[in-house]
PQR file of N, CA, C, O and H, with PARSE charges and radii, in Angstrom:
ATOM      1  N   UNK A   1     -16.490  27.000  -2.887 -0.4000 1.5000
ATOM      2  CA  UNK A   1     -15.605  25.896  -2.568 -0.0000 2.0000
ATOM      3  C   UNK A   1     -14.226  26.222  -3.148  0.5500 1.7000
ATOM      4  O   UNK A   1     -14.032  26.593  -4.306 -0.5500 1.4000
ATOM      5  N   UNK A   2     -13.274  26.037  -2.192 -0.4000 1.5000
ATOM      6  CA  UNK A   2     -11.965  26.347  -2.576 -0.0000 2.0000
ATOM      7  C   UNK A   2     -10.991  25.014  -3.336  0.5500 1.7000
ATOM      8  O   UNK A   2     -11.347  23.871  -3.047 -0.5500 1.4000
ATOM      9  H   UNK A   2     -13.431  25.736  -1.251  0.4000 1.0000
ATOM     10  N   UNK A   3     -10.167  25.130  -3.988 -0.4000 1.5000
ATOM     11  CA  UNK A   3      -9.729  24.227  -4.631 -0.0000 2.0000
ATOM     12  C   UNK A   3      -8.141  23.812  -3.911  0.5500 1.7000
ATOM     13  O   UNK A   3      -7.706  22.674  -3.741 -0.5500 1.4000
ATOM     14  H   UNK A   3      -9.878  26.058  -4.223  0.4000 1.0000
ATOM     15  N   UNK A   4      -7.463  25.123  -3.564 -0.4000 1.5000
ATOM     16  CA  UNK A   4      -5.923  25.171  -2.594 -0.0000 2.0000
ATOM     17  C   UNK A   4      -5.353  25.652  -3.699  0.5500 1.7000
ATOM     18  O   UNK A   4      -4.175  25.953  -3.506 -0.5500 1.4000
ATOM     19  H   UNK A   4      -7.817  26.048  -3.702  0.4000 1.0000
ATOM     20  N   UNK A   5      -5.795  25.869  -4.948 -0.4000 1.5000
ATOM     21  CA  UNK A   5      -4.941  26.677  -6.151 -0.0000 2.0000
ATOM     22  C   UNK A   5      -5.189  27.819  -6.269  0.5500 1.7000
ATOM     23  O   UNK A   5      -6.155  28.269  -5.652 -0.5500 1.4000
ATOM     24  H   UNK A   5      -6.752  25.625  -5.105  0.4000 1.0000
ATOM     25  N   UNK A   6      -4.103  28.985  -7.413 -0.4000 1.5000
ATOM     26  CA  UNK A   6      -4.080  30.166  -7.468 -0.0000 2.0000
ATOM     27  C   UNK A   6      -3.711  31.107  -6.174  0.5500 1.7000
ATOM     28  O   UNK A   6      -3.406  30.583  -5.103 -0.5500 1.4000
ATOM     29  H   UNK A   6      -3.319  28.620  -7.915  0.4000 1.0000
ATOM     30  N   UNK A   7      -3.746  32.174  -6.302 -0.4000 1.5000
ATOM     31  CA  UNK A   7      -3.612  33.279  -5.302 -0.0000 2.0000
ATOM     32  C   UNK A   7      -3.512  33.094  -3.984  0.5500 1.7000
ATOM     33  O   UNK A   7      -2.649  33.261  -3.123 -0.5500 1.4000
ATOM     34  H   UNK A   7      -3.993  32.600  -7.173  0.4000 1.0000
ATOM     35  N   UNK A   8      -5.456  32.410  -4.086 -0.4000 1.5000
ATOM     36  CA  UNK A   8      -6.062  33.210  -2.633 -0.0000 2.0000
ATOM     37  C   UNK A   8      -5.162  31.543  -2.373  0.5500 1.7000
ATOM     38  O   UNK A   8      -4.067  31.945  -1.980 -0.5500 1.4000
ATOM     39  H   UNK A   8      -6.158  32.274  -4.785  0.4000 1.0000
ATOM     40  N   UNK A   9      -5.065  29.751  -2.396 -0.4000 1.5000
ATOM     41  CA  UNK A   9      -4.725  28.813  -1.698 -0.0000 2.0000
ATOM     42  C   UNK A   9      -3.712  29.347  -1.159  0.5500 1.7000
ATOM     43  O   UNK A   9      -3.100  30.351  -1.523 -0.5500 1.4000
ATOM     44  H   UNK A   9      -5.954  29.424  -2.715  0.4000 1.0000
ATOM     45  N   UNK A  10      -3.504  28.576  -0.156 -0.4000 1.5000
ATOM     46  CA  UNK A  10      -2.926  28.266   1.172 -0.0000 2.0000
ATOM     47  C   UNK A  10      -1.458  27.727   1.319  0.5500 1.7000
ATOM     48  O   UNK A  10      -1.055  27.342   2.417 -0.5500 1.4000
ATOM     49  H   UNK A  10      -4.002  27.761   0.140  0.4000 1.0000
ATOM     50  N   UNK A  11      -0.682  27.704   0.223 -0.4000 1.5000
ATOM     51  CA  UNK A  11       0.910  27.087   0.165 -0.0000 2.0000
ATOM     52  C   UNK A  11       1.290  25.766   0.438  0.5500 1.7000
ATOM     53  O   UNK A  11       2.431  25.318   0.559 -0.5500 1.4000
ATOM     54  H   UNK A  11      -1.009  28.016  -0.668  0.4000 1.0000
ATOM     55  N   UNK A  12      -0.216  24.962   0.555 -0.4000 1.5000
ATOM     56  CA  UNK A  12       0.074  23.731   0.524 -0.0000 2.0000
ATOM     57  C   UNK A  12       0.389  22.973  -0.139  0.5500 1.7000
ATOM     58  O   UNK A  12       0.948  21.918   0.160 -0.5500 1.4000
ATOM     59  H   UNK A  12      -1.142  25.325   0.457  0.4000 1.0000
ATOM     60  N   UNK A  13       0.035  23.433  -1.383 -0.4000 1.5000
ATOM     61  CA  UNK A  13       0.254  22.546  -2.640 -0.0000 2.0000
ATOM     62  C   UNK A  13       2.081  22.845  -3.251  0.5500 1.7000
ATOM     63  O   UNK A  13       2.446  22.649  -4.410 -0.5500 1.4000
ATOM     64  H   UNK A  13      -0.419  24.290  -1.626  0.4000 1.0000
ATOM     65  N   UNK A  14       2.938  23.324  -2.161 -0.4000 1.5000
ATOM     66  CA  UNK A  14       3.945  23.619  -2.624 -0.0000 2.0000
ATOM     67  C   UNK A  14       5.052  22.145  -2.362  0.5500 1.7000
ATOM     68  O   UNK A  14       4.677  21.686  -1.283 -0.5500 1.4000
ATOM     69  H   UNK A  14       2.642  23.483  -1.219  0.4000 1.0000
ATOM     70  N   UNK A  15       5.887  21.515  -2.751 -0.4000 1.5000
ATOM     71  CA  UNK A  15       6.335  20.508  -2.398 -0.0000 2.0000
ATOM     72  C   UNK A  15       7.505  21.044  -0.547  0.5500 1.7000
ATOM     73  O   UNK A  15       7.842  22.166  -0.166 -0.5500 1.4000
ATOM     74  H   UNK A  15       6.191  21.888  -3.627  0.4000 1.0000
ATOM     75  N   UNK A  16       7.716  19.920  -0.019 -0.4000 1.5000
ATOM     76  CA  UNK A  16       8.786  20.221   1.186 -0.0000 2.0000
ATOM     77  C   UNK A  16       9.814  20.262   0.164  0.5500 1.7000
ATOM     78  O   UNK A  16       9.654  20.053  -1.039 -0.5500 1.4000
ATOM     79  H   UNK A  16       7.442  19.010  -0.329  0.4000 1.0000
ATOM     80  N   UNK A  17      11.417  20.698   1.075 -0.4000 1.5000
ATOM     81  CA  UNK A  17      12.500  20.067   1.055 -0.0000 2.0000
ATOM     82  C   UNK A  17      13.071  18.285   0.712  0.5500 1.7000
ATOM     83  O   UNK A  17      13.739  17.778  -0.189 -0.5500 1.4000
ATOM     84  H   UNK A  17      11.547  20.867   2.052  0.4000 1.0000
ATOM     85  N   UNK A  18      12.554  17.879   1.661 -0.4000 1.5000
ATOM     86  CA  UNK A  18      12.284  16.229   1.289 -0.0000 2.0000
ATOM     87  C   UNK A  18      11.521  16.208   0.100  0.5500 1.7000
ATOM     88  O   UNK A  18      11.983  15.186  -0.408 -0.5500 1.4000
ATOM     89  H   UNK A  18      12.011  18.291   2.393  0.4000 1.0000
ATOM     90  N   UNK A  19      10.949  16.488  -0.438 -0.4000 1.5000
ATOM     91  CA  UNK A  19       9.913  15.591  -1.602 -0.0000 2.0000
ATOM     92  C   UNK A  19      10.825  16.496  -2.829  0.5500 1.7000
ATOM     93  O   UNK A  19      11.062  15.980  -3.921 -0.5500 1.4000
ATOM     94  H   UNK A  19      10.574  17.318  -0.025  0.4000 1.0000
ATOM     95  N   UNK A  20      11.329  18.024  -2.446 -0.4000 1.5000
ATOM     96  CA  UNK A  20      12.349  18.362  -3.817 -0.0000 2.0000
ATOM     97  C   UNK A  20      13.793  17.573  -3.988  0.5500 1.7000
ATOM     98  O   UNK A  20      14.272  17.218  -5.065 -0.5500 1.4000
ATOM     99  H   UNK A  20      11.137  18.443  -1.559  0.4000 1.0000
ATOM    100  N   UNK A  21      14.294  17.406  -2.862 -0.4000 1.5000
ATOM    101  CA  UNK A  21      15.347  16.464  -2.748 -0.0000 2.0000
ATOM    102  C   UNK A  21      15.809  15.568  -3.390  0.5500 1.7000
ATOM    103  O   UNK A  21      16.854  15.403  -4.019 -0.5500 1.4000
ATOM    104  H   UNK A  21      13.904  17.694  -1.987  0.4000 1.0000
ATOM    105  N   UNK A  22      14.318  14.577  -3.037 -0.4000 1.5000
ATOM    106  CA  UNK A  22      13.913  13.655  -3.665 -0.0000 2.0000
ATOM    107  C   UNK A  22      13.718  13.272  -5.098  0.5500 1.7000
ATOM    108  O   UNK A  22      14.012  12.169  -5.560 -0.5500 1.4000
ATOM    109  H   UNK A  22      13.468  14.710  -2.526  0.4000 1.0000
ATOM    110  N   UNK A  23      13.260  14.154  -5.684 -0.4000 1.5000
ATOM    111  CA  UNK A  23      13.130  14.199  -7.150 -0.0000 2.0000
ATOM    112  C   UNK A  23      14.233  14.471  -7.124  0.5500 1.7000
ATOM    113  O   UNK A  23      14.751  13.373  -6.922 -0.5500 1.4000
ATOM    114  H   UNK A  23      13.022  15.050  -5.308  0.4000 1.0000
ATOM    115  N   UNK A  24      15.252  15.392  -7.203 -0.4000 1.5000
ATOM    116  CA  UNK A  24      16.441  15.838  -7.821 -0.0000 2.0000
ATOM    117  C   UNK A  24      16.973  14.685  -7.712  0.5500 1.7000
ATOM    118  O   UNK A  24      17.449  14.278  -8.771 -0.5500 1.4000
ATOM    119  H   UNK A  24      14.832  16.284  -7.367  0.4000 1.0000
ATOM    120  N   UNK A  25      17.127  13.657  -6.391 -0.4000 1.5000
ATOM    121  CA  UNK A  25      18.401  12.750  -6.327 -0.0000 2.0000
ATOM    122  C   UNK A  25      17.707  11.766  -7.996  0.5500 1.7000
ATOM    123  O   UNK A  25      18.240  11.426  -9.052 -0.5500 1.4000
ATOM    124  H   UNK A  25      16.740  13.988  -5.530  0.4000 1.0000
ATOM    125  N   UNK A  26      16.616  11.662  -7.544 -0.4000 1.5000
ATOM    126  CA  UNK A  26      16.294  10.635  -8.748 -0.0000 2.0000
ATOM    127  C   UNK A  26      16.364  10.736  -9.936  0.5500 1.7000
ATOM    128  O   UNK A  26      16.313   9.803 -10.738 -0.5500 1.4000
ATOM    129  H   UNK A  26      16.184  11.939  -6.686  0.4000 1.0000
ATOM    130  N   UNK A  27      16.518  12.152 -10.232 -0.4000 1.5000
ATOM    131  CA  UNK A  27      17.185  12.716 -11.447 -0.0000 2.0000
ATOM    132  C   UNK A  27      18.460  12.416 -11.949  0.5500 1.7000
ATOM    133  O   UNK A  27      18.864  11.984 -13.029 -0.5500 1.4000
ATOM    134  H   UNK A  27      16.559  12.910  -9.580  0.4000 1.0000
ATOM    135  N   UNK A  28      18.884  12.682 -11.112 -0.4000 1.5000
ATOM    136  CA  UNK A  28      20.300  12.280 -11.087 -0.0000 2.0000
ATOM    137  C   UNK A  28      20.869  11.068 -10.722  0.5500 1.7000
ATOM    138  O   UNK A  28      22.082  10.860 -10.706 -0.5500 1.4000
ATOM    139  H   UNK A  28      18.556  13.033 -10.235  0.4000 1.0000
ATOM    140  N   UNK A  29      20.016  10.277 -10.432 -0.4000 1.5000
ATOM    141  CA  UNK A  29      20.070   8.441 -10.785 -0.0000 2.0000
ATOM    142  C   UNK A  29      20.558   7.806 -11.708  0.5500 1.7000
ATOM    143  O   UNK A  29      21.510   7.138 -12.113 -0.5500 1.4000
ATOM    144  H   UNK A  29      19.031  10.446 -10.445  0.4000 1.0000
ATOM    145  N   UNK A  30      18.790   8.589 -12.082 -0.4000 1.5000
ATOM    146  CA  UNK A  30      18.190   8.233 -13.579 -0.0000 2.0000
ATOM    147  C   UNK A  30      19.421   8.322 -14.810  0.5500 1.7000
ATOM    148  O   UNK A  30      19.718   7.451 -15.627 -0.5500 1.4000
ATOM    149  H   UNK A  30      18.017   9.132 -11.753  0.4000 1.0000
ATOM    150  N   UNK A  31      19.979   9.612 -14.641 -0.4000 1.5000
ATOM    151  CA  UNK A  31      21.038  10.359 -15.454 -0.0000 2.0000
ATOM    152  C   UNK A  31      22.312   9.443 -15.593  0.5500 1.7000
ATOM    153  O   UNK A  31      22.853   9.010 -16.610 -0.5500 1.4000
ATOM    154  H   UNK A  31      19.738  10.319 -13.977  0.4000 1.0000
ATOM    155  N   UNK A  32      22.671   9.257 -14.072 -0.4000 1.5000
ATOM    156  CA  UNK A  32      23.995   8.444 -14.179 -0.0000 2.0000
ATOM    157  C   UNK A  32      23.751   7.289 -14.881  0.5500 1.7000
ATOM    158  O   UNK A  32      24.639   6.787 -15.570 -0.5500 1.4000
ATOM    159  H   UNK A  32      22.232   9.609 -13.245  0.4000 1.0000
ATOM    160  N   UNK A  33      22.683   6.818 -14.794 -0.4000 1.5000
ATOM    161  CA  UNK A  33      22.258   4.965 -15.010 -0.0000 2.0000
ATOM    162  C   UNK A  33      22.202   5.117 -17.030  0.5500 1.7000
ATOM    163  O   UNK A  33      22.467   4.289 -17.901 -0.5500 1.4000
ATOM    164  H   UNK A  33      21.961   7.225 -14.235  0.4000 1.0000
ATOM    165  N   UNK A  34      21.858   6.181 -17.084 -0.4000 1.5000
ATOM    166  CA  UNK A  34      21.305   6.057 -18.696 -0.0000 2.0000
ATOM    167  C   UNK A  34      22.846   6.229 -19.319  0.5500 1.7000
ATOM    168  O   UNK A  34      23.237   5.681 -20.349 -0.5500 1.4000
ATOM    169  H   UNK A  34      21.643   6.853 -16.376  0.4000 1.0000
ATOM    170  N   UNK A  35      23.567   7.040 -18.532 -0.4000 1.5000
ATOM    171  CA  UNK A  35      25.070   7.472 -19.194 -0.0000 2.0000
ATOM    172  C   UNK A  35      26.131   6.508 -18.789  0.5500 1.7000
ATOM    173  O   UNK A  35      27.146   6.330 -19.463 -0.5500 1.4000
ATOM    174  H   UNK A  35      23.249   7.484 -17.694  0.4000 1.0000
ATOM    175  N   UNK A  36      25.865   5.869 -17.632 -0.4000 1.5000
ATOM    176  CA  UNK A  36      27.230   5.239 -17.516 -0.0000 2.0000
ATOM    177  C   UNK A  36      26.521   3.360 -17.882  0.5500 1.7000
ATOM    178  O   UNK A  36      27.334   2.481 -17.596 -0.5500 1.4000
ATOM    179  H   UNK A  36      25.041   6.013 -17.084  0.4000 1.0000
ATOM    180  N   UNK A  37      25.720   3.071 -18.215 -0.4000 1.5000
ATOM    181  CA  UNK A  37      25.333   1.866 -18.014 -0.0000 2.0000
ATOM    182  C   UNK A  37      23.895   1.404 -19.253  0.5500 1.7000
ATOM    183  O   UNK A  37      22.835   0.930 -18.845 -0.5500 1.4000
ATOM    184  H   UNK A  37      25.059   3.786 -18.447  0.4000 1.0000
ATOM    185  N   UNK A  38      24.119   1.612 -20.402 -0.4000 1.5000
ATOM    186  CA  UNK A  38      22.904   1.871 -21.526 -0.0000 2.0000
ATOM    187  C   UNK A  38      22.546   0.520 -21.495  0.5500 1.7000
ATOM    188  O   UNK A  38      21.574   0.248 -22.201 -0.5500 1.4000
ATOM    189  H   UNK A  38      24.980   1.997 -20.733  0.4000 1.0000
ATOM    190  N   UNK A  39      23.026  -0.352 -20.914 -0.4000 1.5000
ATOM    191  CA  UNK A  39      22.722  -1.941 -20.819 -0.0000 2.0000
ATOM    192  C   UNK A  39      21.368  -1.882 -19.837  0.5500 1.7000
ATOM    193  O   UNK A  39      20.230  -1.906 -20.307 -0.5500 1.4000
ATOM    194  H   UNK A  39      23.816  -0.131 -20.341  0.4000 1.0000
ATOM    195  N   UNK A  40      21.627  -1.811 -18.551 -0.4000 1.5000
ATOM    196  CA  UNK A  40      20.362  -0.927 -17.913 -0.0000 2.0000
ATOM    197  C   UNK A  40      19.297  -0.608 -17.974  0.5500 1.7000
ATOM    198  O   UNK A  40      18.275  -0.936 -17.371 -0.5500 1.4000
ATOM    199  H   UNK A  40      22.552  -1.791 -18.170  0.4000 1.0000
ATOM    200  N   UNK A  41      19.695   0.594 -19.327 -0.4000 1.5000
ATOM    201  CA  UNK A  41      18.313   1.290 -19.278 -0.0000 2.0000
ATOM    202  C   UNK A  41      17.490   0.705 -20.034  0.5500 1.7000
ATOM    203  O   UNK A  41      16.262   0.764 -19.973 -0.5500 1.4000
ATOM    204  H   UNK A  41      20.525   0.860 -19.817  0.4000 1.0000
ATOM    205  N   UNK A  42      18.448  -0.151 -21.113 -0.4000 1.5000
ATOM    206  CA  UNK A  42      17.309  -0.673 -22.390 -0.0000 2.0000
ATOM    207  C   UNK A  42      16.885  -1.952 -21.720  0.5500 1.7000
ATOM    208  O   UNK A  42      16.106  -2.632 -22.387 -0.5500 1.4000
ATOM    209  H   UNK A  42      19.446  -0.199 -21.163  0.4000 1.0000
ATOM    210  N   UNK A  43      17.131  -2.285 -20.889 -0.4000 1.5000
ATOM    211  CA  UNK A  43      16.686  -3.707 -19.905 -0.0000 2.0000
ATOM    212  C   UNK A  43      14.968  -2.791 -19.708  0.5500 1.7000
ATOM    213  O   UNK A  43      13.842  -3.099 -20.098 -0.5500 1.4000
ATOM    214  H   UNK A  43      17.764  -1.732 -20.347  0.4000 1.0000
ATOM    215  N   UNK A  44      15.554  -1.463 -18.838 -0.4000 1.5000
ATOM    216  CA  UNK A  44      14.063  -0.566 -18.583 -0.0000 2.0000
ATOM    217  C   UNK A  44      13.163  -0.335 -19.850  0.5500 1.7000
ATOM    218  O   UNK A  44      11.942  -0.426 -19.721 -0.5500 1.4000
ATOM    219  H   UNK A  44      16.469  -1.213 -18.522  0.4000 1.0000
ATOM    220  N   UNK A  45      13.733  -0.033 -21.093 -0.4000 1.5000
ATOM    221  CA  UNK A  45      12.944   0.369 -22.202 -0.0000 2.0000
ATOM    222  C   UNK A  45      12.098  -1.055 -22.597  0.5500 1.7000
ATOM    223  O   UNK A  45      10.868  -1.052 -22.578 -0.5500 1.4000
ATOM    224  H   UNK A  45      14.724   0.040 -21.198  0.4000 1.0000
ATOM    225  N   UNK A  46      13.006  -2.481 -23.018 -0.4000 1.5000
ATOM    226  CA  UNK A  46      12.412  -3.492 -22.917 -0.0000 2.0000
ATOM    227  C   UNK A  46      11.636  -3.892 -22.025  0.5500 1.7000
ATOM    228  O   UNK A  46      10.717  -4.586 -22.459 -0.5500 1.4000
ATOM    229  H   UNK A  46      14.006  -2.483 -23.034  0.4000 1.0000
ATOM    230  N   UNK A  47      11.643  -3.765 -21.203 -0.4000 1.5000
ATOM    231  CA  UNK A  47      10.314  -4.153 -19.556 -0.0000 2.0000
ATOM    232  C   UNK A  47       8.822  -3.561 -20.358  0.5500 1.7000
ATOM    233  O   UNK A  47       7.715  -4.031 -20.618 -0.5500 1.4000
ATOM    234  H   UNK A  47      12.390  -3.201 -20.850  0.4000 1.0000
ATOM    235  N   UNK A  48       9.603  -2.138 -20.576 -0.4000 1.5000
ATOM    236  CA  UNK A  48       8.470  -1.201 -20.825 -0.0000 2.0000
ATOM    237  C   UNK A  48       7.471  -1.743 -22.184  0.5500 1.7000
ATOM    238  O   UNK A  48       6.257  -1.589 -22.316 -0.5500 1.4000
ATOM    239  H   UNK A  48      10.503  -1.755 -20.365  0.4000 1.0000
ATOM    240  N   UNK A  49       8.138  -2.209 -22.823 -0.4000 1.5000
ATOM    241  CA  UNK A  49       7.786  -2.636 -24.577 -0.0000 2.0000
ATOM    242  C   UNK A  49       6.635  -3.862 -23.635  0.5500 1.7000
ATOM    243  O   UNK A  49       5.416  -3.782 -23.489 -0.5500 1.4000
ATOM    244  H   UNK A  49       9.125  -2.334 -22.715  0.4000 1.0000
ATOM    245  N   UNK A  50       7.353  -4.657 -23.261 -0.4000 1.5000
ATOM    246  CA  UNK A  50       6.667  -6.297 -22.720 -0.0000 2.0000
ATOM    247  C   UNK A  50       5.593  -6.059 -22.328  0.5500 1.7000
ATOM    248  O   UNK A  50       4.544  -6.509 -22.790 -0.5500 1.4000
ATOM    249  H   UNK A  50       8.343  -4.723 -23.380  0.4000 1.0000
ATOM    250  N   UNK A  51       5.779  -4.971 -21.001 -0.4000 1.5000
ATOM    251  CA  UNK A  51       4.218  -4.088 -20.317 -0.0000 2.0000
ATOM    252  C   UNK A  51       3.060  -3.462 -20.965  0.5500 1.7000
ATOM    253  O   UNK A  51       1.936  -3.273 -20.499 -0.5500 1.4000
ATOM    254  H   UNK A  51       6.631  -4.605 -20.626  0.4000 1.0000
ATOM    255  N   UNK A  52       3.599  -3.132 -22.292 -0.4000 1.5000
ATOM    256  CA  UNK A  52       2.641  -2.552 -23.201 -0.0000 2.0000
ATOM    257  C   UNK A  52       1.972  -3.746 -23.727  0.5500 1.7000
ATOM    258  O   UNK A  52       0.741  -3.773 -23.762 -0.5500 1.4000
ATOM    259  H   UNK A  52       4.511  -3.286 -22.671  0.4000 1.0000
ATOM    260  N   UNK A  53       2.617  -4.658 -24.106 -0.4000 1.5000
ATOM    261  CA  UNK A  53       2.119  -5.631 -24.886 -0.0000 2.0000
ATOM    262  C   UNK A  53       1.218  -6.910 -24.284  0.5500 1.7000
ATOM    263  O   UNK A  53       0.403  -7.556 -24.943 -0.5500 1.4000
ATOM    264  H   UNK A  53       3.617  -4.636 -24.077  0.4000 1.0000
ATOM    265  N   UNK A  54       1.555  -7.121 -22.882 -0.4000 1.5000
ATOM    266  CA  UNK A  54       1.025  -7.498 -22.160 -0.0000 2.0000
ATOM    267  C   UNK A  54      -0.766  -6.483 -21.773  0.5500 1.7000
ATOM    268  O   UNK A  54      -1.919  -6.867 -21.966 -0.5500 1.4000
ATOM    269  H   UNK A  54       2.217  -6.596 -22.346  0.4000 1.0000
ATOM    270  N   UNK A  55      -0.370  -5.474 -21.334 -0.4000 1.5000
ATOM    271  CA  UNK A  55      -1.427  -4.926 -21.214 -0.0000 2.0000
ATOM    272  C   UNK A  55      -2.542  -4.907 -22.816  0.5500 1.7000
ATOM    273  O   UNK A  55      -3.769  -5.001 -22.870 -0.5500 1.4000
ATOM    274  H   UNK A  55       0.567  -5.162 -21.177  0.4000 1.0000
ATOM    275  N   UNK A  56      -1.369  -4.724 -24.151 -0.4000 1.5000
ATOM    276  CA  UNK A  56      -2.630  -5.462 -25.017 -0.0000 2.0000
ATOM    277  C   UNK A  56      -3.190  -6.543 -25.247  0.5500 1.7000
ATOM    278  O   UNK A  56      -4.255  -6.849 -25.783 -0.5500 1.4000
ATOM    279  H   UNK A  56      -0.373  -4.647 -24.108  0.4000 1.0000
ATOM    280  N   UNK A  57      -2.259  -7.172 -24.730 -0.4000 1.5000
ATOM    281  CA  UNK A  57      -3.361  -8.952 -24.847 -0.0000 2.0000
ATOM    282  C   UNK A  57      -4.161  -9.043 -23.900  0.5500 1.7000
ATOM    283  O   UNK A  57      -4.913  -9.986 -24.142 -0.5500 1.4000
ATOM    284  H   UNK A  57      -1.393  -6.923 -24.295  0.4000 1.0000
ATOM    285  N   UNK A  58      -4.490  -8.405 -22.619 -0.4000 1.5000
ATOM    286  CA  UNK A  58      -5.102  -8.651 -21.534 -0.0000 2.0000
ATOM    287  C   UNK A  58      -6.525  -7.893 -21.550  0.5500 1.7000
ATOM    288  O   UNK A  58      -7.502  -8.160 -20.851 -0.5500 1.4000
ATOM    289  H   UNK A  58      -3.878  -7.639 -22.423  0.4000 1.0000
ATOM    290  N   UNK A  59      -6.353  -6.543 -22.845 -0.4000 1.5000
ATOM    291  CA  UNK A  59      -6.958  -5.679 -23.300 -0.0000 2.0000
ATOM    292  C   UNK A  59      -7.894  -4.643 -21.755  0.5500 1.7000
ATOM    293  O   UNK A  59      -9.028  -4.359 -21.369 -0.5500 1.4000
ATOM    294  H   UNK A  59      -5.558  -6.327 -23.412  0.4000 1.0000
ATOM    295  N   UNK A  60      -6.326  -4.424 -21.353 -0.4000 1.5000
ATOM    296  CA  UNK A  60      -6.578  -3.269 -20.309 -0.0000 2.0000
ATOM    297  C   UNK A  60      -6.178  -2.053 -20.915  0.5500 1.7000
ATOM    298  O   UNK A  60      -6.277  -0.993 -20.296 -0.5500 1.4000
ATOM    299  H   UNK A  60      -5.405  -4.655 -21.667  0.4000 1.0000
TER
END
């Protein structure tokens, strides 16, 4: 049974154009948003804190 990894797979597991694109633009989102706008991101870091804490009281 083949897995599509190493050597012998088949080049499927390689990303398109679109899906590298993609990441890069969001990289570079991400980048602008953290540098030009730190109000933003810590809005994102706080979400993130709440989500954790939520998920411990719910004990998921």
């Amino acid at each position: 049974m083949s897995t599509g990894s190493g050597p012998a797979g088949d080049d499927n597991d390689r990303l398109s154009a679109f899906w590298s694109l993609f990441y890069i633009s969001a990289a570079l989102v991400i980048t602008f948003l953290y540098y030009r706008n730190l109000g933003l991101w810590r809005l994102f870091e706080h979400a993130r804190r709440w989500l954790e804490w939520v998920r411990v009281m719910l004990g998921v």
